[in-house]
NUPA-187610 format. One line per field, with one value per residue (C-alpha): x, y, z; residue number from 0; residue in three letters. Coordinates in Angstrom, 1 decimal. Example, Ala and Ser with C-alpha at 12.3 -4.5 7.8 and 13.67 -1.06 7.14 Angstrom:
<rs>
x [12.3, 13.7];
y [-4.5, -1.1];
z [7.8, 7.1];
i [0, 1];
aa [ALA, SER];
</rs>
This chain:
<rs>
x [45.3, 44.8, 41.6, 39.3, 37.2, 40.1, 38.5, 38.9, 38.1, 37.6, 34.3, 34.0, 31.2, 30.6, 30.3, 27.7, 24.7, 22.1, 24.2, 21.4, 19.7, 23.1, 24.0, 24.4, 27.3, 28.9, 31.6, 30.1, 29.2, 31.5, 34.4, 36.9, 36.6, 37.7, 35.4, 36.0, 33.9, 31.5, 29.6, 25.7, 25.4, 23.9, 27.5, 29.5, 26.9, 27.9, 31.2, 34.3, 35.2, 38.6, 38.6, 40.5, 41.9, 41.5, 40.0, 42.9, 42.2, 39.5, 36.6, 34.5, 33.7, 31.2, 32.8, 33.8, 33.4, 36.7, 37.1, 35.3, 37.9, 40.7, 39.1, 37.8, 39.0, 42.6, 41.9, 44.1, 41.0, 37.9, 34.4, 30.7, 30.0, 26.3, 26.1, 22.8, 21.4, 23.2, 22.0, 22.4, 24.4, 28.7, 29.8, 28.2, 29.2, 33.0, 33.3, 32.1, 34.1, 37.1, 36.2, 33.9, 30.3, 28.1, 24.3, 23.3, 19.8, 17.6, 14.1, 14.1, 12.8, 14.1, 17.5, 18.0, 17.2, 19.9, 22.1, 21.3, 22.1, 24.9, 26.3, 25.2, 27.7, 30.7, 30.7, 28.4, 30.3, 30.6, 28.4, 25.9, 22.5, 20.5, 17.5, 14.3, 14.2, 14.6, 18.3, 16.7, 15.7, 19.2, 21.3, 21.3, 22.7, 26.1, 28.5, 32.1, 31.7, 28.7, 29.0, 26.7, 27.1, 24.9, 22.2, 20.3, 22.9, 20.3, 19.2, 22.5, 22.1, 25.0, 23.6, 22.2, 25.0, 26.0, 29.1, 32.3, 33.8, 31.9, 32.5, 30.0, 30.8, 28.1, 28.2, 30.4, 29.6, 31.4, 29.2, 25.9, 27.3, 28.4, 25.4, 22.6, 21.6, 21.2, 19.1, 21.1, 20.1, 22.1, 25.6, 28.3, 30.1, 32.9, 29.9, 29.2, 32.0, 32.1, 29.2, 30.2, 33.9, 35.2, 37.9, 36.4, 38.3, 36.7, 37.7, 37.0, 35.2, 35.1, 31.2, 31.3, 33.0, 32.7, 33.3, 33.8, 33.6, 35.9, 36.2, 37.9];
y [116.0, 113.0, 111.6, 110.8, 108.3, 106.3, 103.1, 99.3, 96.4, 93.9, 93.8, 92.1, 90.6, 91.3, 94.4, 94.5, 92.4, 94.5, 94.1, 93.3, 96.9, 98.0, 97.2, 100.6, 101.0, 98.0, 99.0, 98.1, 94.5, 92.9, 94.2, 91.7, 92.2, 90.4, 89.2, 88.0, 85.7, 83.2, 85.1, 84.9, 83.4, 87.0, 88.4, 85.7, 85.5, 89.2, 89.6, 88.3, 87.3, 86.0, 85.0, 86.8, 87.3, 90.6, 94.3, 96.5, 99.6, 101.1, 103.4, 102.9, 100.1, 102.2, 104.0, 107.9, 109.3, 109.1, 112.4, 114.1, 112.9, 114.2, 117.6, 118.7, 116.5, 117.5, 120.9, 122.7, 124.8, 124.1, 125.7, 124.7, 122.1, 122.3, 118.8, 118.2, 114.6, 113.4, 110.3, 108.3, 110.7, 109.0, 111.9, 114.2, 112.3, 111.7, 115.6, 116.6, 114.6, 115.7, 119.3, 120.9, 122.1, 120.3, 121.1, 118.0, 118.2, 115.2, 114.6, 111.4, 111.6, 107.9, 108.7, 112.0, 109.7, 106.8, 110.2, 111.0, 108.0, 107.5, 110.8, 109.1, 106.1, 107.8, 111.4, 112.5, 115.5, 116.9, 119.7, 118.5, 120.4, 117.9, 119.0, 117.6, 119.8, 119.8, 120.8, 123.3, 125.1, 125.3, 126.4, 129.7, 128.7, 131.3, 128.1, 127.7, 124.6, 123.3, 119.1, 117.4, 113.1, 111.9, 114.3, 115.7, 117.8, 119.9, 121.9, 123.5, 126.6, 128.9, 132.1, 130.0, 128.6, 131.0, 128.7, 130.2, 126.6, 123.6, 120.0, 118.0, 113.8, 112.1, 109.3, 110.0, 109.5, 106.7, 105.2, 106.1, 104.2, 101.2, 100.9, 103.3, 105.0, 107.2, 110.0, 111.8, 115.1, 114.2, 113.1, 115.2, 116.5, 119.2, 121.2, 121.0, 122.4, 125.2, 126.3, 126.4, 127.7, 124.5, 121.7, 118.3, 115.1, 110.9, 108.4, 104.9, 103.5, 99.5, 100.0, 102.8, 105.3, 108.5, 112.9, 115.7, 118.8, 121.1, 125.0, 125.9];
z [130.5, 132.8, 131.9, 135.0, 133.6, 131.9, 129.9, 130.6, 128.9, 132.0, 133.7, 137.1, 137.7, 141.1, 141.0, 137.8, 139.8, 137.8, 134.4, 132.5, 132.7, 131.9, 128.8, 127.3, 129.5, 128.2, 124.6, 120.9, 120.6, 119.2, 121.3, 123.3, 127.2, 130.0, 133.0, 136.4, 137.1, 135.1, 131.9, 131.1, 128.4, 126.3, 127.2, 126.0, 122.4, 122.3, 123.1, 122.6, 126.4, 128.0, 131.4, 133.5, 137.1, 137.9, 137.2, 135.5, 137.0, 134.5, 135.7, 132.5, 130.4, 128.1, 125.5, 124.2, 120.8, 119.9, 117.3, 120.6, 122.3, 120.7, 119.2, 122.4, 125.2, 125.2, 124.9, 127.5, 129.0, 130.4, 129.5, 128.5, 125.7, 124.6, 123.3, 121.3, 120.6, 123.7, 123.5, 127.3, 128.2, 127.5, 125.9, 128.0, 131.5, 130.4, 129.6, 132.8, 134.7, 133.0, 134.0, 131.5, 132.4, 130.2, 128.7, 128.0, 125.4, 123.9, 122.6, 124.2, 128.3, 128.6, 127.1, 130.2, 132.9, 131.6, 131.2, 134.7, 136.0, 134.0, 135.8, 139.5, 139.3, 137.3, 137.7, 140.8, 141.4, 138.0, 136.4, 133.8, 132.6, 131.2, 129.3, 127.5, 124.5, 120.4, 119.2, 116.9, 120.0, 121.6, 118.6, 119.5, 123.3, 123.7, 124.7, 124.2, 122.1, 120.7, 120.0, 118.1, 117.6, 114.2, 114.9, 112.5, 110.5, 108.0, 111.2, 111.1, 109.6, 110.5, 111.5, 114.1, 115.6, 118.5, 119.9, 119.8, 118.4, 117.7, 116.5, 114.6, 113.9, 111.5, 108.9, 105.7, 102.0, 102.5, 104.7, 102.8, 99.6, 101.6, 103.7, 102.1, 105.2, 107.1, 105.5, 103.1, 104.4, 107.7, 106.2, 107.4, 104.4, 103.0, 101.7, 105.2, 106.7, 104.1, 105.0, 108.9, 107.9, 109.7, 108.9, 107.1, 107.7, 107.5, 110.0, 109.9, 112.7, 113.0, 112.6, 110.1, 108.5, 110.0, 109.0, 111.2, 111.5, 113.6, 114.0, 116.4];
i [0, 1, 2, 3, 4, 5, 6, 7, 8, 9, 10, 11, 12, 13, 14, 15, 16, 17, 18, 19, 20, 21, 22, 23, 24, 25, 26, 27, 28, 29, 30, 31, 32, 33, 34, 35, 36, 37, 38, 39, 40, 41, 42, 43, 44, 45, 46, 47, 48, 49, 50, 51, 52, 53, 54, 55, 56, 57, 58, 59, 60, 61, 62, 63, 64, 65, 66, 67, 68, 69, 70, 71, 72, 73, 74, 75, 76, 77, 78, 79, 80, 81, 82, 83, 84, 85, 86, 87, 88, 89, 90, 91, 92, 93, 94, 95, 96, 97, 98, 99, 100, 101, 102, 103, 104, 105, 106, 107, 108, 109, 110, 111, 112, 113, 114, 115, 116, 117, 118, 119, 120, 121, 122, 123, 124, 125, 126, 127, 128, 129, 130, 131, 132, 133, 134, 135, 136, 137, 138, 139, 140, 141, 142, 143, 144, 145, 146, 147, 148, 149, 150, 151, 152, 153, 154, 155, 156, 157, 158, 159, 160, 161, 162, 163, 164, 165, 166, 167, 168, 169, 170, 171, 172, 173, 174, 175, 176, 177, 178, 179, 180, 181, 182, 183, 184, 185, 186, 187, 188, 189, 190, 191, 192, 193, 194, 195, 196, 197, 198, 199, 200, 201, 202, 203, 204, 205, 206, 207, 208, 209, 210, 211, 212, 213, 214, 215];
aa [UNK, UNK, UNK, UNK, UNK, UNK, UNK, UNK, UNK, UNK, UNK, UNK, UNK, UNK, UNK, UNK, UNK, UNK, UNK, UNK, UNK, UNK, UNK, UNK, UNK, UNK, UNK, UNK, UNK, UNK, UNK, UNK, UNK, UNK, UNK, UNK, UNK, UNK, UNK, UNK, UNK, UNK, UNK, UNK, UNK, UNK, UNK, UNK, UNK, UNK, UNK, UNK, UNK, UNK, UNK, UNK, UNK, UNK, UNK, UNK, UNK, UNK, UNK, UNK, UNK, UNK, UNK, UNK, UNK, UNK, UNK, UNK, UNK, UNK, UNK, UNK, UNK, UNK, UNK, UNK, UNK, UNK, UNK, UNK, UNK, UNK, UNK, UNK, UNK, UNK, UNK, UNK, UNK, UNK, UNK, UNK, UNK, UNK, UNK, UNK, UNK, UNK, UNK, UNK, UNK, UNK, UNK, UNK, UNK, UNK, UNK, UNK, UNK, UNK, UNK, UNK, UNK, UNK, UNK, UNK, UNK, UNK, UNK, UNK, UNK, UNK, UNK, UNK, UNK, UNK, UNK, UNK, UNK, UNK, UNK, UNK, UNK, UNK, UNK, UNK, UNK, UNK, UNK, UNK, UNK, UNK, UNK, UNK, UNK, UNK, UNK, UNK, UNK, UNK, UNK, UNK, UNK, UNK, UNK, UNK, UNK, UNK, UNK, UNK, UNK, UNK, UNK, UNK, UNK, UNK, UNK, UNK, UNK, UNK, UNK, UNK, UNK, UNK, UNK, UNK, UNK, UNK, UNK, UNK, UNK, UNK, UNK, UNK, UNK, UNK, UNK, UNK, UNK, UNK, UNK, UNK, UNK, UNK, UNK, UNK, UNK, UNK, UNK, UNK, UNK, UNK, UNK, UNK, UNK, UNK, UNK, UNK, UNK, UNK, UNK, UNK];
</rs>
């Protein structure tokens, strides 16, 4: 698959003029980039920055689940991912423009419209549902996969699941012992995946430590 949205790590200044009210599609803090042009100060606190000469090609600075990434993302066919908890919308946007039709559902109202626009600058012409709503509500949804990003895991109950395949990513044991959060009713974990007849694995992330799910 030849991804659409392929990521950079150099932003160019020029062409971010309202960059302030975008920082959620900047990567982690933390992260090196490069920028043409002369930093704010917040971005260079934030970020590990080199100056640099020019833009590298990149349509995205923001990044993608990576376990979404590979589970589902180079999947040889296309369908519809319902993907609860969306969030603002990254996961959601970069599957869509890679050619899936997307339901994209949140509590939040605030989190759809940065979703939305999110869509408008990198993706206009891809298919995306978004939707105001509780996951509860949508578990039933008949989709090819259903996706769901550290969302509340103890709503999964398996005879409500109606997706043919679905990937769940969450915070690890691992990450609870280390850090003693989030609620332990949400970790993601081989009881878990038993229960949803799907494959467990852990991934270290460099701000957590990460499990999946994946039945496919």
């Amino acid at each position: 698959m030849v991804d659409q949205l392929p990521a950079s790590k150099v932003l160019v200044l020029e062409d971010w003029q309202d960059l302030e009210t975008r920082r959620h599609e900047l990567p982690p803090r933390g992260s090196a980039m490069g920028v043409v042009g002369q930093p704010p100060t917040w971005l260079e606190r934030e970020y590990k920055i080199t100056q640099v000469a020019t833009d590298d090609g990149g349509k995205r600075l923001w990044t993608v689940n990576p376990i979404l990434e590979h589970q589902i993302g180079l999947s040889e066919s296309r369908g519809t991912v319902l993907d609860l908890g969306c969030g603002q919308g990254r996961d959601a946007v970069w599957l869509a423009a890679n050619g899936w039709r997307v339901i994209a559902v949140d509590h939040l109202p605030d989190a759809i419209e940065r979703g939305k626009d999110l869509q408008a600058r990198y993706a206009p012409e891809s298919a995306i549902q978004w939707e105001v709503g509780d996951i509860g509500d949508w578990l039933t949804y008949p989709s090819d996969w259903m996706y769901m990003a550290y969302g509340p895991t103890r709503l999964l109950n398996p005879t409500a699941i109606y997706a043919t395949k679905c990937l769940v990513v969450g915070f690890s044991r691992t990450h609870f012992a280390r850090h003693q959060k989030p609620n332990h009713a949400d970790l993601v974990t081989p009881e878990l995946a038993g229960t949803l007849l799907a494959d467990y694995g852990e991934i270290d992330l460099p701000d957590r430590s990460a499990a999946f799910l994946h039945r496919a």
